[in-house]
MIDOSE-1310 file (N, C-alpha, C; in nm, 2 decimals, decimal comma, always signed):
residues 282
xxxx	-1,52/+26,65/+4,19/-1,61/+26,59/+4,29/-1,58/+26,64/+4,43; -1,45/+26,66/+4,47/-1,44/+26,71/+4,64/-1,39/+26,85/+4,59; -1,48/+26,94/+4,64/-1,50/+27,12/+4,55/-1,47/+27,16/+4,70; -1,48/+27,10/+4,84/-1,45/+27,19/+4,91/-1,32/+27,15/+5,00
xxxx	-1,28/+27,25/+5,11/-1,18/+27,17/+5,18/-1,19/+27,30/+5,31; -1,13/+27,17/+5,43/-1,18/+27,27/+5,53/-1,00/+27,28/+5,60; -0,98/+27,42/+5,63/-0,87/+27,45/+5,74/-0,86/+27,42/+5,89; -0,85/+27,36/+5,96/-0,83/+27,38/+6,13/-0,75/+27,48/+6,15
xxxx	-0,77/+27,58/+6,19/-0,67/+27,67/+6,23/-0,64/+27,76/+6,33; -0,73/+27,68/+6,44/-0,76/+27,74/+6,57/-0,64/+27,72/+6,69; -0,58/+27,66/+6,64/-0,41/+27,65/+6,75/-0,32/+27,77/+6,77; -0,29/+27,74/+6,91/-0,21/+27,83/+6,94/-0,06/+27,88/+6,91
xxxx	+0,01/+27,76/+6,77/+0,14/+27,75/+6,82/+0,25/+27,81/+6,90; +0,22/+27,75/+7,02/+0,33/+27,80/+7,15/+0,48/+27,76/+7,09; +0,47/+27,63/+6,98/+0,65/+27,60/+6,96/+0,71/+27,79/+6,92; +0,62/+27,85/+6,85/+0,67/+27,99/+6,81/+0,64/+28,09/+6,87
xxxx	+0,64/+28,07/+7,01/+0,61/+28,21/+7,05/+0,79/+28,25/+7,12; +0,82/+28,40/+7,09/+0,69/+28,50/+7,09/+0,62/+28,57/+7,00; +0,68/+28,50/+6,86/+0,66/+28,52/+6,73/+0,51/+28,50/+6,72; +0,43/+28,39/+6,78/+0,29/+28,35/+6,74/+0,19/+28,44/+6,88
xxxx	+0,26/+28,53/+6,94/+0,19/+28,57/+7,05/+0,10/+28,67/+6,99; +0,12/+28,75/+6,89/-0,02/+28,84/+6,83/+0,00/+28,76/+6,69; +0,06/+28,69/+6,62/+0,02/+28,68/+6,48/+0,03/+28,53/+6,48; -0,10/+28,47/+6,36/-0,10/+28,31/+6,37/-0,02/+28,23/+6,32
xxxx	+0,02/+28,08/+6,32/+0,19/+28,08/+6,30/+0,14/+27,99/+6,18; +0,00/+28,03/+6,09/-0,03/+27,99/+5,99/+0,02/+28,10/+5,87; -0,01/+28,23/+5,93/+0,09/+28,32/+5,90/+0,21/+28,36/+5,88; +0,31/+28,29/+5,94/+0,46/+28,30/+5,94/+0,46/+28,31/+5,79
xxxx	+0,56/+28,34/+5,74/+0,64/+28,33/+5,64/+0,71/+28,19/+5,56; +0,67/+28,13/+5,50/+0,79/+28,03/+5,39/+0,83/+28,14/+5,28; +0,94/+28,21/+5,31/+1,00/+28,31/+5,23/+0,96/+28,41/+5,26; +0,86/+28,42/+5,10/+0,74/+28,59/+5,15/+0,58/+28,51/+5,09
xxxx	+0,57/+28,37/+5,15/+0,44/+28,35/+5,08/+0,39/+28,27/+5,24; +0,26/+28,35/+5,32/+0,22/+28,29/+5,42/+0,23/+28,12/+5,42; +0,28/+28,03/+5,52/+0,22/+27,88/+5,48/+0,10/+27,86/+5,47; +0,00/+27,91/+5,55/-0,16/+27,86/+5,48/-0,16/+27,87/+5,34
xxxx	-0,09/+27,97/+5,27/-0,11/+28,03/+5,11/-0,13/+27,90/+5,05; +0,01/+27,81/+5,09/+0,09/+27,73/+5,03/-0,04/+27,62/+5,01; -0,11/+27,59/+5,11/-0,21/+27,47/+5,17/-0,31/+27,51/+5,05; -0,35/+27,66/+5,07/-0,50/+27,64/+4,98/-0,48/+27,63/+4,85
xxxx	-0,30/+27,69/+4,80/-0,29/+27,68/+4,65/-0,27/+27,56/+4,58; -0,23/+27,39/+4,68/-0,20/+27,31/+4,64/-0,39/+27,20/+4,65; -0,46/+27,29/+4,76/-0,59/+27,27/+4,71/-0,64/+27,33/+4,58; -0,60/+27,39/+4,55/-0,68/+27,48/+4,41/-0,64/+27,41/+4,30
xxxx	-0,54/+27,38/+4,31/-0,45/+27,31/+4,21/-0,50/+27,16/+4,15; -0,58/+27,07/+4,29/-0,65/+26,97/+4,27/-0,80/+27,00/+4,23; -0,84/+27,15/+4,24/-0,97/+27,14/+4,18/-1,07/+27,20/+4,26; -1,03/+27,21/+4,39/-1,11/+27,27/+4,51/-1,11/+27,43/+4,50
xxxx	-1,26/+27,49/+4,49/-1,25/+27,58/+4,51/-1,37/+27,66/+4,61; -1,41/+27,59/+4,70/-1,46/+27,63/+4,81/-1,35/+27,60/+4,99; -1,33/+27,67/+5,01/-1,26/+27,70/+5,15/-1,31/+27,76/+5,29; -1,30/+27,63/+5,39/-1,37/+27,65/+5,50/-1,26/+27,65/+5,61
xxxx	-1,24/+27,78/+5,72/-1,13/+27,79/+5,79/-1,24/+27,77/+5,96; -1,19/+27,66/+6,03/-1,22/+27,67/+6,19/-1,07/+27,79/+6,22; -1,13/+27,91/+6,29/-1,03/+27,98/+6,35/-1,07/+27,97/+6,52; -0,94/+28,09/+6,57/-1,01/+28,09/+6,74/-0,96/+28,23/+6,76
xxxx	-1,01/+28,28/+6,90/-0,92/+28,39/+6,94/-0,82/+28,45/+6,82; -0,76/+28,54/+6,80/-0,61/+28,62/+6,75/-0,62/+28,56/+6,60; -0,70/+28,52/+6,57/-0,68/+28,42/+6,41/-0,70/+28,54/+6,32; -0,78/+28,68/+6,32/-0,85/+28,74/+6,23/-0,73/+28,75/+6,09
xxxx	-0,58/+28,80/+6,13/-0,51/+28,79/+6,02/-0,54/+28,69/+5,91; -0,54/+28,55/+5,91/-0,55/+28,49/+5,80/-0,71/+28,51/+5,75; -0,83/+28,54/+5,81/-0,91/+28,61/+5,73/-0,90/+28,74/+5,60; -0,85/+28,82/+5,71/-0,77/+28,94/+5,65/-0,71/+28,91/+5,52
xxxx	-0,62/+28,80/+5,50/-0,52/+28,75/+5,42/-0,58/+28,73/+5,29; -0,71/+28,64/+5,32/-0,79/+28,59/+5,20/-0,90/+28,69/+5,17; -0,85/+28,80/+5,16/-0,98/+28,94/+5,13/-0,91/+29,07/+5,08; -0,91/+29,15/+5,00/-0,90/+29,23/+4,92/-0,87/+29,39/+5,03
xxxx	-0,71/+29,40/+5,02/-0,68/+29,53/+5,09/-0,67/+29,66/+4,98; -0,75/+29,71/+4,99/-0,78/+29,87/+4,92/-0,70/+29,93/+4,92; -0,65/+29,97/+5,04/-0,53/+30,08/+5,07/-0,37/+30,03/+5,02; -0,37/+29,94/+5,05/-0,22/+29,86/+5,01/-0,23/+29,85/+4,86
xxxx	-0,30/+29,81/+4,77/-0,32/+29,80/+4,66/-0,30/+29,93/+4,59; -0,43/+30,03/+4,67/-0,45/+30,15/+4,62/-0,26/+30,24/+4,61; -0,19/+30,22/+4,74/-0,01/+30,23/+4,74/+0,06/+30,19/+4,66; +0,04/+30,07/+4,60/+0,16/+30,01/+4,52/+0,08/+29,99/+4,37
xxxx	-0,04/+30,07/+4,34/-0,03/+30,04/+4,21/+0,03/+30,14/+4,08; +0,02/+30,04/+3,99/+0,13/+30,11/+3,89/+0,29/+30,12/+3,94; +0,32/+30,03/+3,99/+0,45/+29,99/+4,07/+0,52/+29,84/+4,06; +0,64/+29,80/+4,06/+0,72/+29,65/+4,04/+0,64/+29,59/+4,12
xxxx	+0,58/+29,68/+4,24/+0,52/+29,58/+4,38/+0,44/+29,54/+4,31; +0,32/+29,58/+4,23/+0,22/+29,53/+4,21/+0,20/+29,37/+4,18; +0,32/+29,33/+4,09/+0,27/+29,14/+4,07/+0,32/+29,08/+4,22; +0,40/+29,12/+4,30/+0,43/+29,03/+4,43/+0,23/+28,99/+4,49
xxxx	+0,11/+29,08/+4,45/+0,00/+29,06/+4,52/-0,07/+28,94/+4,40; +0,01/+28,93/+4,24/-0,04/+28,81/+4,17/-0,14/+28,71/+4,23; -0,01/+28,66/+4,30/-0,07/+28,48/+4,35/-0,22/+28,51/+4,41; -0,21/+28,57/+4,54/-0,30/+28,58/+4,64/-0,42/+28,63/+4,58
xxxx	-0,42/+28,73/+4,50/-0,55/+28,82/+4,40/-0,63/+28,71/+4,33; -0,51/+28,61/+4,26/-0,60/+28,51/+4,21/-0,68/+28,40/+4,29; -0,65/+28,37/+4,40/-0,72/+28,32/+4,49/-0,81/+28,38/+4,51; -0,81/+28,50/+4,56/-0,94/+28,55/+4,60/-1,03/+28,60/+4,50
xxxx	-0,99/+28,59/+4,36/-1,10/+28,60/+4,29/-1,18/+28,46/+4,20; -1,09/+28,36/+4,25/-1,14/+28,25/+4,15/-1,19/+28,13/+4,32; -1,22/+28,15/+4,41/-1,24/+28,09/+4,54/-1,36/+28,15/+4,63; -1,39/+28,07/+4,68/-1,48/+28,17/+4,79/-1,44/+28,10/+4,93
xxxx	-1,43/+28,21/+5,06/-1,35/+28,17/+5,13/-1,46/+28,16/+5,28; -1,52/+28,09/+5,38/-1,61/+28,07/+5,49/-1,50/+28,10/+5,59; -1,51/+28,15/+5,71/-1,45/+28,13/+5,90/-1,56/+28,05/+5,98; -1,56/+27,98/+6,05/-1,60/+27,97/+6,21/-1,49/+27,95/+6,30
xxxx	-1,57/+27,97/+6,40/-1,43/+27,95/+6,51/-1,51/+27,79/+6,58; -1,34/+27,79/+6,66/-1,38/+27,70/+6,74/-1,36/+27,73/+6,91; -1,45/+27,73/+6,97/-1,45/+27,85/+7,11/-1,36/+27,68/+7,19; -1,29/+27,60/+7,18/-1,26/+27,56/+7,31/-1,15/+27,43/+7,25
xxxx	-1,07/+27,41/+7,25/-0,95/+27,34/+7,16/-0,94/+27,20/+7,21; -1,04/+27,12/+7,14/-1,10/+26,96/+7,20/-0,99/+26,88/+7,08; -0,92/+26,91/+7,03/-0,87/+26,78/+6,91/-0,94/+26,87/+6,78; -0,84/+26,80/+6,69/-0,89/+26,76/+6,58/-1,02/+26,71/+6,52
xxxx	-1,02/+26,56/+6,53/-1,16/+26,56/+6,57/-1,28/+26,66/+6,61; -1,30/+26,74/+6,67/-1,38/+26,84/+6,74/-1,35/+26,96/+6,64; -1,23/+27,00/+6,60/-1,23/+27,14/+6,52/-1,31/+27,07/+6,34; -1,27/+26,96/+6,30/-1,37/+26,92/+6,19/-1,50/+26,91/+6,21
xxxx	-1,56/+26,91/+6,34/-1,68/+26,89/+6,32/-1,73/+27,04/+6,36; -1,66/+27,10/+6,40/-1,69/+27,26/+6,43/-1,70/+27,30/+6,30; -1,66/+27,26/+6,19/-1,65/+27,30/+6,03/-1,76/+27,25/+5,99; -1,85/+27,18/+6,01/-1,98/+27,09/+5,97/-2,04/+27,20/+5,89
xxxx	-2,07/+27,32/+5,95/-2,17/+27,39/+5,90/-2,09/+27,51/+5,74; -1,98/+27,44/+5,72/-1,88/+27,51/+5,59/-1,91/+27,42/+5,53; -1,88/+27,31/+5,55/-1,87/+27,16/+5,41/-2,05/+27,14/+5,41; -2,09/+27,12/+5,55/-2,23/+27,04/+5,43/-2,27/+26,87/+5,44
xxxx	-2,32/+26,87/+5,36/-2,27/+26,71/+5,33/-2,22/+26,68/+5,22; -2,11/+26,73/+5,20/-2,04/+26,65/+5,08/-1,89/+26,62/+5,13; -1,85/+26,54/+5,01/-1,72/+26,50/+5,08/-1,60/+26,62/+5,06; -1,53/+26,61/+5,14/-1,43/+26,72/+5,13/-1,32/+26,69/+5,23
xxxx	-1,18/+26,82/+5,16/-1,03/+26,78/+5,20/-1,01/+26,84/+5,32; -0,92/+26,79/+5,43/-0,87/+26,86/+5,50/-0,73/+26,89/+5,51; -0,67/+27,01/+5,52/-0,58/+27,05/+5,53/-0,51/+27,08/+5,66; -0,42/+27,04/+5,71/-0,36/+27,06/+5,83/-0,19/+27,16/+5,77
xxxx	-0,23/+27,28/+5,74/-0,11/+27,36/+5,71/+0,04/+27,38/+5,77; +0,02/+27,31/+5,89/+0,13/+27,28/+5,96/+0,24/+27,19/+5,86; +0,15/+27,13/+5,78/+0,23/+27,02/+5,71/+0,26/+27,07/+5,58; +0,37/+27,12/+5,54/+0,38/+27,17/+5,42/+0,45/+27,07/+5,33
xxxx	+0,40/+27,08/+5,21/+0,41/+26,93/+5,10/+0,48/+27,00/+5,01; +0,56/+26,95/+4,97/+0,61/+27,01/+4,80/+0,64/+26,82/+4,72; +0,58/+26,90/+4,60/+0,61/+26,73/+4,47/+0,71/+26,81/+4,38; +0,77/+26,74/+4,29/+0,84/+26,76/+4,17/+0,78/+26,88/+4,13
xxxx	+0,88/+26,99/+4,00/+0,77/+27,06/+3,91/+0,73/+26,98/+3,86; +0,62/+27,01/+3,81/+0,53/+26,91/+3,68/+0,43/+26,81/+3,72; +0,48/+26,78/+3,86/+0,40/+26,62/+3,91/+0,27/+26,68/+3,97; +0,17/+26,59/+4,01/+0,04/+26,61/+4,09/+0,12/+26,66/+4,22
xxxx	+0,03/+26,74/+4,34/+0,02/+26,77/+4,48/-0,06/+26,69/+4,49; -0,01/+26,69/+4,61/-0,03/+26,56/+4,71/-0,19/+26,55/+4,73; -0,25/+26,69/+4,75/-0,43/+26,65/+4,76/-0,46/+26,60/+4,57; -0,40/+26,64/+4,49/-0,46/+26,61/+4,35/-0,45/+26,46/+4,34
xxxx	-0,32/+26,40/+4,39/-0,28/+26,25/+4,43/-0,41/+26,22/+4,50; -0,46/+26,26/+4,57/-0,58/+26,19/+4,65/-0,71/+26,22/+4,59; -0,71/+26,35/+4,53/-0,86/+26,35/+4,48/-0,88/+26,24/+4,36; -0,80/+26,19/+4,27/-0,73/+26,07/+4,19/-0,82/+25,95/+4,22
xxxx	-0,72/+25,97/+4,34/-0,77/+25,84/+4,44/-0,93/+25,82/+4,43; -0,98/+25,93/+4,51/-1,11/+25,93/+4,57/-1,21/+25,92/+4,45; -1,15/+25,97/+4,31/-1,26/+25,97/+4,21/-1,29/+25,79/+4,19; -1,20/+25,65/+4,27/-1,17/+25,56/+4,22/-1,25/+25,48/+4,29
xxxx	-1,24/+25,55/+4,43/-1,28/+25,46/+4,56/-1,40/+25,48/+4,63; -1,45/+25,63/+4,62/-1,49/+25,67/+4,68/-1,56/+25,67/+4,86; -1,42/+25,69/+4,92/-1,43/+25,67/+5,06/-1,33/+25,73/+5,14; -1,29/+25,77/+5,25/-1,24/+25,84/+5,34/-1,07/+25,78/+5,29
xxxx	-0,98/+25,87/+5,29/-0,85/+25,83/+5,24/-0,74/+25,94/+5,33; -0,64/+25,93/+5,41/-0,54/+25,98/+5,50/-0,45/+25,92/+5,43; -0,33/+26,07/+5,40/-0,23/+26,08/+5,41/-0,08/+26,01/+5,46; -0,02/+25,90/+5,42/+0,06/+25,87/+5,55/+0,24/+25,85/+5,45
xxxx	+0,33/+25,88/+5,60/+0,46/+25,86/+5,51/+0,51/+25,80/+5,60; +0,63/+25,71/+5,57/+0,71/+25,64/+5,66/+0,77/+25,76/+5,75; +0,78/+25,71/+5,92/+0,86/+25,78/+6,00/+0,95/+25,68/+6,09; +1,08/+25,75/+6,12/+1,15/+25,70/+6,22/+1,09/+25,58/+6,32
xxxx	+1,08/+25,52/+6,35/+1,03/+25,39/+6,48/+1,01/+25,50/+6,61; +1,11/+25,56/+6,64/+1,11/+25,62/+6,78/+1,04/+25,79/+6,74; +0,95/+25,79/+6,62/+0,94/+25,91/+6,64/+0,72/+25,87/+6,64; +0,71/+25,77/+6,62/+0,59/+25,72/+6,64/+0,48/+25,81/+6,74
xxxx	+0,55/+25,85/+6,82/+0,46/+25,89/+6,93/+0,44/+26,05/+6,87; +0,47/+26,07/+6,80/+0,41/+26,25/+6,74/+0,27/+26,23/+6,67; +0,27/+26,08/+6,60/+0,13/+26,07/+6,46/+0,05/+25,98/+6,53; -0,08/+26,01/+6,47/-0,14/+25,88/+6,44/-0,08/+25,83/+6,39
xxxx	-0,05/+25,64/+6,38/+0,01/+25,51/+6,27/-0,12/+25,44/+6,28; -0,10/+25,38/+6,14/-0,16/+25,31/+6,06/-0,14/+25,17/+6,10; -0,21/+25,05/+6,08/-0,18/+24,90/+6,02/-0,27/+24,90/+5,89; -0,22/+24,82/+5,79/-0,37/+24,79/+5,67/-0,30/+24,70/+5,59
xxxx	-0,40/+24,64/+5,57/-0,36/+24,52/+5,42/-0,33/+24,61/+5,30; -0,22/+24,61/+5,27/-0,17/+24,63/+5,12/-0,26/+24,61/+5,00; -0,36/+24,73/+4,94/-0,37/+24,66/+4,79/-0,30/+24,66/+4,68; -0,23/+24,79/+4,72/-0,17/+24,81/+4,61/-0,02/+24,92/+4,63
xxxx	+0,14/+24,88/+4,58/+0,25/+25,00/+4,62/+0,18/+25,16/+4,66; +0,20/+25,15/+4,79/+0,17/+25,28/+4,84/+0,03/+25,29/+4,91; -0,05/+25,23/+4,87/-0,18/+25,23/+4,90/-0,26/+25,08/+5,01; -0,31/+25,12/+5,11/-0,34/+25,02/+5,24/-0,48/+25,05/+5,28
xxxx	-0,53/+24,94/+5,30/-0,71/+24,94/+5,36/-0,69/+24,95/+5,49; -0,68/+25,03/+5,56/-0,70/+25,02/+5,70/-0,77/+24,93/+5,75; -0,67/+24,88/+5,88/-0,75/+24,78/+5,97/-0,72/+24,83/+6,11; -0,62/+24,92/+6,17/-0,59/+24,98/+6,31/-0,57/+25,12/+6,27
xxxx	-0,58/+25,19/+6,39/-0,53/+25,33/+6,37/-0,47/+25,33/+6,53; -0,37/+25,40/+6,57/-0,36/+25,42/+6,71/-0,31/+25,59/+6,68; -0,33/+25,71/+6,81/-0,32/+25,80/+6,83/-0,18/+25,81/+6,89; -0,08/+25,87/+6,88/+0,10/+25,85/+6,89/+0,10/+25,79/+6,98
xxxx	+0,12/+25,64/+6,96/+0,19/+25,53/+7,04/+0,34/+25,52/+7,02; +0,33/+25,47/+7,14/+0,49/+25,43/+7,21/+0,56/+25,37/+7,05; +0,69/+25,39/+7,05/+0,73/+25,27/+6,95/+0,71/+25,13/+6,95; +0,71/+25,11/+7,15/+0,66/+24,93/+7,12/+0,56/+24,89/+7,11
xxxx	+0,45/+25,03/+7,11/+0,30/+25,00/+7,09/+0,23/+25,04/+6,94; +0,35/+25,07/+6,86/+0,33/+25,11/+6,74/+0,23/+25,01/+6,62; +0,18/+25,00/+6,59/+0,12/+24,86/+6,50/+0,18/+24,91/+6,36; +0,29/+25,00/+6,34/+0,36/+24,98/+6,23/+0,44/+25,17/+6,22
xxxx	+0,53/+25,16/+6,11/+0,59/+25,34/+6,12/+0,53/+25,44/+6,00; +0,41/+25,38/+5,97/+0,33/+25,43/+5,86/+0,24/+25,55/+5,91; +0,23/+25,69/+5,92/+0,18/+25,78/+5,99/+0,11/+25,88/+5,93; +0,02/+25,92/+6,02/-0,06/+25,99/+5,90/-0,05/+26,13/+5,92
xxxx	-0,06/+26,21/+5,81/-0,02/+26,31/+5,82/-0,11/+26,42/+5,77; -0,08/+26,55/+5,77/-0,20/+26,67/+5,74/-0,31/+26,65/+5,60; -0,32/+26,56/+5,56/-0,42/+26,58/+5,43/-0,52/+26,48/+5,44; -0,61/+26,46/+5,44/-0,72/+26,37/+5,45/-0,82/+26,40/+5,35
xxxx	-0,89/+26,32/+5,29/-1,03/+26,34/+5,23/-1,14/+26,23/+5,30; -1,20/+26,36/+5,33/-1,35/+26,27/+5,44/-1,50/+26,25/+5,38; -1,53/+26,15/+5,38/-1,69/+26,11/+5,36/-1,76/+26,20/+5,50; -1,90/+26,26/+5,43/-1,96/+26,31/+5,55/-2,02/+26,22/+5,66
xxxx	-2,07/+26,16/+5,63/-2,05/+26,06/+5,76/-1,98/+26,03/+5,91; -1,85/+26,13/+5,83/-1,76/+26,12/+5,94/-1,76/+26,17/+6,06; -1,90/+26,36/+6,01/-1,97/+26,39/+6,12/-2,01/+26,32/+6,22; -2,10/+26,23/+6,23/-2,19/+26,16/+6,29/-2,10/+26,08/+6,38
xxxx	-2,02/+25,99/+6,29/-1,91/+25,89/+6,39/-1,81/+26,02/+6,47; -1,80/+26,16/+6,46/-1,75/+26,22/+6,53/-1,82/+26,23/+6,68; -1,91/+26,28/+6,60/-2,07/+26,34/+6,76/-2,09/+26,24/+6,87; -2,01/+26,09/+6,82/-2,02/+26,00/+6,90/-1,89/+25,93/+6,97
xxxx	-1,79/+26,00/+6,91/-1,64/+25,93/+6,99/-1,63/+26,00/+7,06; -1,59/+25,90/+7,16/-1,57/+25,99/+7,32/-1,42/+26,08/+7,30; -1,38/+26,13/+7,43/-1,27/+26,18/+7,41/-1,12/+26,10/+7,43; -1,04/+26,10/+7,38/-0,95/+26,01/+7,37/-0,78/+26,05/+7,44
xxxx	-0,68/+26,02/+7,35/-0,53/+26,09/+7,39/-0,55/+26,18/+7,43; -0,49/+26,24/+7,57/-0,45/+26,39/+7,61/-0,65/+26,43/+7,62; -0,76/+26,37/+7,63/-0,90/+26,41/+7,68/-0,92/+26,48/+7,57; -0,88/+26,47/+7,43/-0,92/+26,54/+7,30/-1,01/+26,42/+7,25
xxxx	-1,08/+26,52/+7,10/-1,12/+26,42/+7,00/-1,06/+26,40/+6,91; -1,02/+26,27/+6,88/-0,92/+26,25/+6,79/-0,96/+26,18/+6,67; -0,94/+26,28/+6,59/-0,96/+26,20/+6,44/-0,97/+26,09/+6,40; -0,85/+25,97/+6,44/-0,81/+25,89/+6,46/-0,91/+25,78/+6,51
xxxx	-0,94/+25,83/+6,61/-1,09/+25,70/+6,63/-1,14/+25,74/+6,56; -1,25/+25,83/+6,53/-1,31/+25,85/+6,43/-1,33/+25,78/+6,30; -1,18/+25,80/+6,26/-1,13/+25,70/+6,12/-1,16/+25,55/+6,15; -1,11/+25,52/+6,28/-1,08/+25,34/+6,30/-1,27/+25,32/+6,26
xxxx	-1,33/+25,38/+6,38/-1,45/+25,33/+6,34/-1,53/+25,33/+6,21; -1,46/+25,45/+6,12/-1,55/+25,43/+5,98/-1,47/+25,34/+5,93; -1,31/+25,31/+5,94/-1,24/+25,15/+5,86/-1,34/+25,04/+5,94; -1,41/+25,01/+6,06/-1,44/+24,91/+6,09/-1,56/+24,86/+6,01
xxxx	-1,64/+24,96/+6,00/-1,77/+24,95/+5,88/-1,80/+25,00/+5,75; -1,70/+25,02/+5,75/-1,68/+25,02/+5,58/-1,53/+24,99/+5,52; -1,48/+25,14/+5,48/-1,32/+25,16/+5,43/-1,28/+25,28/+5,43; -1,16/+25,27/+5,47/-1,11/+25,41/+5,50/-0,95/+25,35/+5,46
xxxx	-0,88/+25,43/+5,35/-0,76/+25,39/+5,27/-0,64/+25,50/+5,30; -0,53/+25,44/+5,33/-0,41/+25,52/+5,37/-0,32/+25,56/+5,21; -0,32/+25,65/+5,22/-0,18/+25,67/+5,03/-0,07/+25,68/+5,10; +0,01/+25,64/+5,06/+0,17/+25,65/+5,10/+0,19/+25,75/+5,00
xxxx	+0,22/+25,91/+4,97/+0,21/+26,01/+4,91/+0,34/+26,05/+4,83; +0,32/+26,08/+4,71/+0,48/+26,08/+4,64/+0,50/+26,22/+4,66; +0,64/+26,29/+4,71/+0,63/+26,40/+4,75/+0,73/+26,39/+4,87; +0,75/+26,52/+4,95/+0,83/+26,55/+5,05/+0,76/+26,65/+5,17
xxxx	+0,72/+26,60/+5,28/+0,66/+26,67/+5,40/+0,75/+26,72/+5,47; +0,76/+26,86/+5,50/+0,82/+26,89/+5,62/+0,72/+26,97/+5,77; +0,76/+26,97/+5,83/+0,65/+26,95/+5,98/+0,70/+27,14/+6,02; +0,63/+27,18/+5,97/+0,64/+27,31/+5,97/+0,61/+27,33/+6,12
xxxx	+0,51/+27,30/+6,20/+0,48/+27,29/+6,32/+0,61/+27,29/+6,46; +0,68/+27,25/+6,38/+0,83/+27,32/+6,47/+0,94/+27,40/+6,43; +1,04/+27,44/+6,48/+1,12/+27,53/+6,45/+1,22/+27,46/+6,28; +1,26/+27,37/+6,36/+1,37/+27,27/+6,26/+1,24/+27,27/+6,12
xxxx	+1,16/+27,19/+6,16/+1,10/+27,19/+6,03/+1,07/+27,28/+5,94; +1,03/+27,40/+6,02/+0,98/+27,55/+5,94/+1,12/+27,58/+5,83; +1,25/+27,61/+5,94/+1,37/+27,64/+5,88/+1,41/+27,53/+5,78; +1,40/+27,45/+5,81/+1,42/+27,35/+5,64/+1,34/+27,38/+5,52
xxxx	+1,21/+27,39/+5,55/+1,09/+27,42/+5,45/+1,16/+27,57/+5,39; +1,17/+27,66/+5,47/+1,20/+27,80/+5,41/+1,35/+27,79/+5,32; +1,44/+27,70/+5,38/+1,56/+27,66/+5,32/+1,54/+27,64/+5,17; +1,46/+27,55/+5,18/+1,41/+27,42/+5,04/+1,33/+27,51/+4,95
xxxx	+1,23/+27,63/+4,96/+1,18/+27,69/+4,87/+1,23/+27,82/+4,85; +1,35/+27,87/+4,89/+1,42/+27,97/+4,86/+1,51/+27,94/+4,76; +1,57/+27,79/+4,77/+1,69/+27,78/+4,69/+1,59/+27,70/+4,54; +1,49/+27,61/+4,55/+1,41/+27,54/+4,47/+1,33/+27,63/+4,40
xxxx	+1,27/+27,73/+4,46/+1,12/+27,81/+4,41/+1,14/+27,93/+4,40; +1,21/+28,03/+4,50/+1,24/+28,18/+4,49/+1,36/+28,19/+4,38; +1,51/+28,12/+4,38/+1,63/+28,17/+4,36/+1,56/+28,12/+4,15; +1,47/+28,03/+4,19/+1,41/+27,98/+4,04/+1,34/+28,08/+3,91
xxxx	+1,25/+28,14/+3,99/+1,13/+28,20/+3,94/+1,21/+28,35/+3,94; +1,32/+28,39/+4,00/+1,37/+28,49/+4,01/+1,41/+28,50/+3,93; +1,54/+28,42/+3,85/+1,61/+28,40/+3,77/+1,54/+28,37/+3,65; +1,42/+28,34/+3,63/+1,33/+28,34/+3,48/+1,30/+28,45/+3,45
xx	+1,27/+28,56/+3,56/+1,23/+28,69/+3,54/+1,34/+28,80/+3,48; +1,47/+28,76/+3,47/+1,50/+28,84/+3,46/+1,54/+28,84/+3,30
């Protein structure tokens, strides 16, 4: 049922420059596998195989990324190199991949609705790749955990994991009545509040699945935190008239979007996933 999913990927990350000054820091490296890779393969995994990227300026590399290099291929074939291009080949042959840009960096909020013309009207995931997820081997990812969900409920559902009290002011937090372990009906949303203004340390984080609708309640929230559009209202107002459900996510986020976090993430899939798959192969 949710076949498509859209990327924001129009940021500048300044935490990495001067690393992100010509290349996008969607790009970087977790080992030798770009992190966007990571984003669309744990959407594929749930079932999605339409892909819509908002890019901006300097973005063309992860275009490039998801499209078929002749010459490089044409170099290493009949070569050990040849399976390192496995993963990515199957992407691009079992996927279809859309760009728009977003000419002017208004929020989140604003880069989803800049994707309007990728998704459509149907419902579909968003990916915020900054946020990189790993579950158990064997277990669901974190968007399959949601598409789960959404086959049950069918309605707007955000990501959220417990965070520190004092680290509140980085996420949107949640408040919601409990239906069920792990799972909350939204009744507040606030855009990173103070910790004394927090309405709880429940925060949401890069994965979302959106009713199209959510267009429309976009085209209409003013601009919010920092003069952006923020998701976040967006959300409160579709929990006010209908429902919009938080998952507490089984799994492990790291906030790739900074330095510390990147270097943990690359830590954690070198010794869990590289030193792994290495060691089968031989």
């Amino acid at each position: 049922m949710i076949k498509k999913c859209l990327f924001p990927v129009a940021g500048y990350g300044t935490r990495f420059l001067p690393a992100t000054k010509a290349m996008p820091k969607e790009i970087l490296p977790i080992v030798n596998k770009p992190l966007v890779q990571y984003g669309v393969e744990e959407a594929s995994e749930a079932g999605i195989n339409e892909f819509g990227f908002v890019t901006g300026r300097g973005k063309r590399a992860i275009e490039d990324h998801f499209d078929i290099s002749y010459e490089l291929e044409h170099q290493i074939a009949g070569t050990g190199k040849e399976d390192l291009l496995t993963s990515i080949r199957d992407l691009i042959n079992n996927n279809t991949f859309a760009f728009t840009r977003q000419n002017e960096m208004k929020g989140l909020g604003h880069a989803i609705l800049t994707g309007r013309n990728l998704v459509g009207d149907s419902p579909f995931a968003v990916v915020l790749a900054d946020d990189f997820c790993v579950t158990p081997e064997g277990e669901d990812g974190v968007l399959t955990q949601m598409v789960k969900l959404y086959k049950q409920f069918r309605c707007s559902i955000v990501a959220i994991e417990e965070v520190p009290k004092n680290e509140t002011h980085k996420y949107g937090v949640i408040a919601g009545e409990t239906m069920k372990d792990g799972l909350y009906r939204i009744t507040d949303m606030v855009e990173k509040p103070s910790p004394d203004k927090a309405p709880s340390n429940l925060a949401i984080i890069g994965r979302y699945i959106l009713t199209p609708d959510i267009f429309e309640i976009i085209e209409n929230t003013k601009p919010g935190k920092n003069g952006e559009v923020q998701i976040t209202d967006a959300l409160l107002e579709q929990a006010r008239n209908g429902c919009v459900l938080a998952y507490q996510f089984r799994g492990k986020r790291f906030d790739c979007g900074s330095i510390e976090g990147f270097v943990e993430a690359t830590n954690y899939v070198y010794e869990n996933v590289y030193l792994k798959n290495k060691e089968k192969k031989k």
